[in-house]
VMD Tcl script that draws the C-alpha trace (Angstrom):
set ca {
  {-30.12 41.77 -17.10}
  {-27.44 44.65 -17.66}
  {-28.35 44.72 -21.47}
  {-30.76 47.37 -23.05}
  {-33.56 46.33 -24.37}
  {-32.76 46.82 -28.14}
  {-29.75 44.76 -27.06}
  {-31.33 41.73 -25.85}
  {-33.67 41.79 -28.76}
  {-30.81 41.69 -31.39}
  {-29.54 38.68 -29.41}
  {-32.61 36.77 -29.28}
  {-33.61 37.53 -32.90}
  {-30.36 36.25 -33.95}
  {-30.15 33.50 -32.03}
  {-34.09 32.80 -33.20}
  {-32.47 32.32 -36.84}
  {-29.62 30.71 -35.95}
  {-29.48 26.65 -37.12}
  {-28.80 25.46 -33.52}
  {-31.98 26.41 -31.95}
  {-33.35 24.02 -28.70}
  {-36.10 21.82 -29.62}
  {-37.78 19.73 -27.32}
  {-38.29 16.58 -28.05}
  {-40.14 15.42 -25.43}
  {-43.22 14.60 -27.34}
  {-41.43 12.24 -29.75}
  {-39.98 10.17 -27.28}
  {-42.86 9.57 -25.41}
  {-45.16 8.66 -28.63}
  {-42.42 6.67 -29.64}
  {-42.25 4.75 -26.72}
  {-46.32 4.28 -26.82}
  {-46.23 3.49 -30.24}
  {-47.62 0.06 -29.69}
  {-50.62 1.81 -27.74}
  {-51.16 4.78 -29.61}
  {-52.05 2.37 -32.67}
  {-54.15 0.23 -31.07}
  {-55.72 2.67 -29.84}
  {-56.57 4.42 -33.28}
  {-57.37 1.25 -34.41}
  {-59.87 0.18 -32.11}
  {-63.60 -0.01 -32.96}
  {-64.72 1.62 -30.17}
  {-62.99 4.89 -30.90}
  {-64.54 4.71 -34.27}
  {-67.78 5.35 -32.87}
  {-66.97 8.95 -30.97}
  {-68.30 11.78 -32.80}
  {-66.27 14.25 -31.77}
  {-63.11 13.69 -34.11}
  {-63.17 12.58 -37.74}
  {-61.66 8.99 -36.84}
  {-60.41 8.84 -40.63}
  {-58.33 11.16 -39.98}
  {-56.85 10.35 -36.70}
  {-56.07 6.99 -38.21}
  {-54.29 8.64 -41.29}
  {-52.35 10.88 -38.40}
  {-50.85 8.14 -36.54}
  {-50.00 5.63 -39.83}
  {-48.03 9.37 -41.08}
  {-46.63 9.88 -37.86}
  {-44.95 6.57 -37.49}
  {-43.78 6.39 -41.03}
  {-41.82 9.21 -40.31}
  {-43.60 12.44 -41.39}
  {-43.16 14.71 -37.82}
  {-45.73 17.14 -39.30}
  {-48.42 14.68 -37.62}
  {-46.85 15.31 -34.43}
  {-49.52 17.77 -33.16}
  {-52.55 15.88 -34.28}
  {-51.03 12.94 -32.85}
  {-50.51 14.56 -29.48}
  {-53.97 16.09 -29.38}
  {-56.14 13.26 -30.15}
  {-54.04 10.74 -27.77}
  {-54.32 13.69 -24.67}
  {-57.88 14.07 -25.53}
  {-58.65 10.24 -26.12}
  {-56.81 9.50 -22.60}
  {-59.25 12.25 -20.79}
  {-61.98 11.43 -22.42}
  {-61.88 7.66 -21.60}
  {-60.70 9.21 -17.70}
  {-64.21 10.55 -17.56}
  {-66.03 7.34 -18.98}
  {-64.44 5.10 -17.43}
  {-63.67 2.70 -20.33}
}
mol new
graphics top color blue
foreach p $ca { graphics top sphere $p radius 0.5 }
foreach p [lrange $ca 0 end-1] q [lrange $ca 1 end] { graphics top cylinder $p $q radius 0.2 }
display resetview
């Protein structure tokens, strides 16, 4: 707090750069953990019939995602959030 400005935004650039950045893996774990689920889940029929995501690709998400690519973790994320509400509000 007793830093100028121009101060704390060397600092934080720097730091923003540096190779020991915080990452959260919170998001991992837990998909990780549901793995089981989460591929049931995408493999199910019945999700195969909602219009509202290209099902092809969800499928394609979650096979990359557990083989180890962690640029599916997003897609991943989203559709399983979204899936979960969406089957809230049904009732299924």
């Amino acid at each position: 707090f007793g830093l100028p400005t121009i101060a704390v935004y060397l600092i934080t650039t720097v730091k923003g750069r540096s190779e020991n950045r915080y990452r959260d893996n919170a998001t991992d774990v837990i998909l990780h953990r549901m793995e089981e689920f989460v591929r049931d889940l995408a493999g199910s029929s019945a999700d195969g019939n909602c219009p509202l995501y290209d099902h092809a690709r969800v499928k394609k998400a979650v096979e990359s995602y557990y083989r180890g690519e962690p640029g599916w973790t997003g897609i991943v994320n989203w559709w399983l959030t979204f899936e979960l509400w969406r089957k809230s509000l049904t009732g299924r």
